[in-house]
C-alpha positions as CSV (number, residue, x, y, z in Angstrom):
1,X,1.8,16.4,-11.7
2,X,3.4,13.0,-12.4
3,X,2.7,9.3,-11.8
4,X,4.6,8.0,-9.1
5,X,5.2,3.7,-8.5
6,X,5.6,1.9,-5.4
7,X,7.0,-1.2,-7.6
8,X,7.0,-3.8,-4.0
9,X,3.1,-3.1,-4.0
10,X,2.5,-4.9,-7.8
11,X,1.5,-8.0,-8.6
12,X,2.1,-8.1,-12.8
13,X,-1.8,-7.4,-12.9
14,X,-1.2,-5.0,-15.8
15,X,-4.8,-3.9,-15.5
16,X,-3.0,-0.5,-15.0
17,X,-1.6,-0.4,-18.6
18,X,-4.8,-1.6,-19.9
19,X,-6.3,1.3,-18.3
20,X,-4.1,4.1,-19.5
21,X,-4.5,2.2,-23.1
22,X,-8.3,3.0,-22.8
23,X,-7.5,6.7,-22.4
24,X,-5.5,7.2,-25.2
25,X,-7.6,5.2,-28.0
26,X,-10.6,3.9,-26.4
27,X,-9.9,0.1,-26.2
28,X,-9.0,-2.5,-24.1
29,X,-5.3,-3.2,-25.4
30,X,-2.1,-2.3,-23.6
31,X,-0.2,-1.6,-26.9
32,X,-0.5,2.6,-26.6
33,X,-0.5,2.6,-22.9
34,X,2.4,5.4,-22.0
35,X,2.9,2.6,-19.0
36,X,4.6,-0.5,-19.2
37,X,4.8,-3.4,-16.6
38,X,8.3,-5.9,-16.9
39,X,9.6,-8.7,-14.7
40,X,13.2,-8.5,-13.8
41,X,14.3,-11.5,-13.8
42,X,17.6,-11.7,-12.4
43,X,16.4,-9.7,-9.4
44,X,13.1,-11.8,-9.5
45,X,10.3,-8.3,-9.4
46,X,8.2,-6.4,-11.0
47,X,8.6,-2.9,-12.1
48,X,7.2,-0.1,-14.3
49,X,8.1,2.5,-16.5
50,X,6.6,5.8,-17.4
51,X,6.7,7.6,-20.4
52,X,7.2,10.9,-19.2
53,X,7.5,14.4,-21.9
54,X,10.8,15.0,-21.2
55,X,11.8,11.4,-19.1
56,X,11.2,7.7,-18.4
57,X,10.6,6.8,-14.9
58,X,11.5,3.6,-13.8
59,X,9.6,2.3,-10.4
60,X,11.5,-0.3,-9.2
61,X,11.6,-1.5,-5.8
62,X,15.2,-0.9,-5.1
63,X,14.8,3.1,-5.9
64,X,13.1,4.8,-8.7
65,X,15.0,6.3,-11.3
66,X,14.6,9.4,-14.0
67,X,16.2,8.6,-17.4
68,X,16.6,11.5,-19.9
69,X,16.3,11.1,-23.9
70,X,19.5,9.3,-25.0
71,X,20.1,7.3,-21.8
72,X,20.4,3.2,-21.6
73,X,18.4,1.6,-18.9
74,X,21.5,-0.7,-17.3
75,X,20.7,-4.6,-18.5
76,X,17.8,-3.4,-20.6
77,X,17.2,-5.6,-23.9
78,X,14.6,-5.1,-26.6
79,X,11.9,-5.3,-24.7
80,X,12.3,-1.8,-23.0
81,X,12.3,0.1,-26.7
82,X,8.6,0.0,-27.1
83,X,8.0,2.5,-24.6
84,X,9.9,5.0,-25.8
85,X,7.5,5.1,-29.2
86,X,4.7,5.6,-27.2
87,X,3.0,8.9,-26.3
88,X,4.0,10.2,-23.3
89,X,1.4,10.3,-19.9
90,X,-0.7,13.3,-19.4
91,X,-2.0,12.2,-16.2
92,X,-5.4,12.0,-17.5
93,X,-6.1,15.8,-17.6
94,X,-9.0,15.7,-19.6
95,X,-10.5,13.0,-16.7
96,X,-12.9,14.6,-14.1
97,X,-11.9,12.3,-11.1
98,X,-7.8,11.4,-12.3
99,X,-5.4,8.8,-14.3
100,X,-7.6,5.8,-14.9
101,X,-4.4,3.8,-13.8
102,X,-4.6,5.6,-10.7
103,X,-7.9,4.7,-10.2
104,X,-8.0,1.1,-11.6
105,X,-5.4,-0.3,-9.7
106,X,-6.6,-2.7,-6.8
107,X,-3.2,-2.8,-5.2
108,X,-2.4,1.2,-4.6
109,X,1.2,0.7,-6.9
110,X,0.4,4.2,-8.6
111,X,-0.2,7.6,-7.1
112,X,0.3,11.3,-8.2
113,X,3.3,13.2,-7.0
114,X,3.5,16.8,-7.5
C-alpha cells in the first residue's frame, strides 16, 4: 500500500506532516516526517511529496508524478533535498486503525492506494 495525494484538496495545513513526524519519533515536529508540504509559487499551489522505499511521489494538482533515485524534480531548488534524507513511509504498519496522516487530515488530501 502507498499514500496517494489529491494536492487541489490542501490547504498548507501541514498537520499531515506533523502527524507522520509523531510516528516516527514521538513528537510534535515535522522535521522526520517522510511527507513534506511546498508552495509552488510560480503556479500559485500546494503540493506534497512522499518519501517512498524505492521513489518520491509528487501530488500535485496538475498530475502526480513517481521520481526514481537519481532524478531532478523540474524547477526544484534546495528546498526539495530534505526529503530525500528522510526515512521513507511505511504507511503506518505498526498502527491498528492506518497512517496517522491519513487519519489526521481534516480536508481528505491523503488516501491509501493499493
Amino acid at each position: 500500500m502507498d499514500l496517494k495525494v489529491d494536492a487541489r484538496k490542501c490547504t498548507g495545513c501541514r498537520i499531515c506532516e506533523f502527524a507522520c513526524n509523531y510516528h516516527q519519533d514521538e513528537t510534535i515536529s515535522s522535521i522526520g516526517s517522510s511527507l513534506m508540504f511546498y508552495f509552488e509559487e510560480k503556479k500559485n499551489y500546494y503540493g506534497m511529496m512522499v518519501k517512498r522505499a524505492k521513489t518520491l511521489y509528487l501530488g500535485r494538482p496538475e498530475g502526480e508524478q513517481l521520481l526514481k533515485p537519481g532524478e531532478q524534480i523540474e524547477g526544484a531548488g534546495a528546498s526539495a533535498k530534505p526529503i530525500l534524507l528522510r526515512v521513507a513511509c511505511d504507511c503506518c504498519e505498526d498502527e491498528d486503525d492506518g497512517p496517522l496522516c491519513v487519519r489526521a487530515c481534516p480536508y481528505g488530501v491523503l488516501s491509501l492506494e493499493g
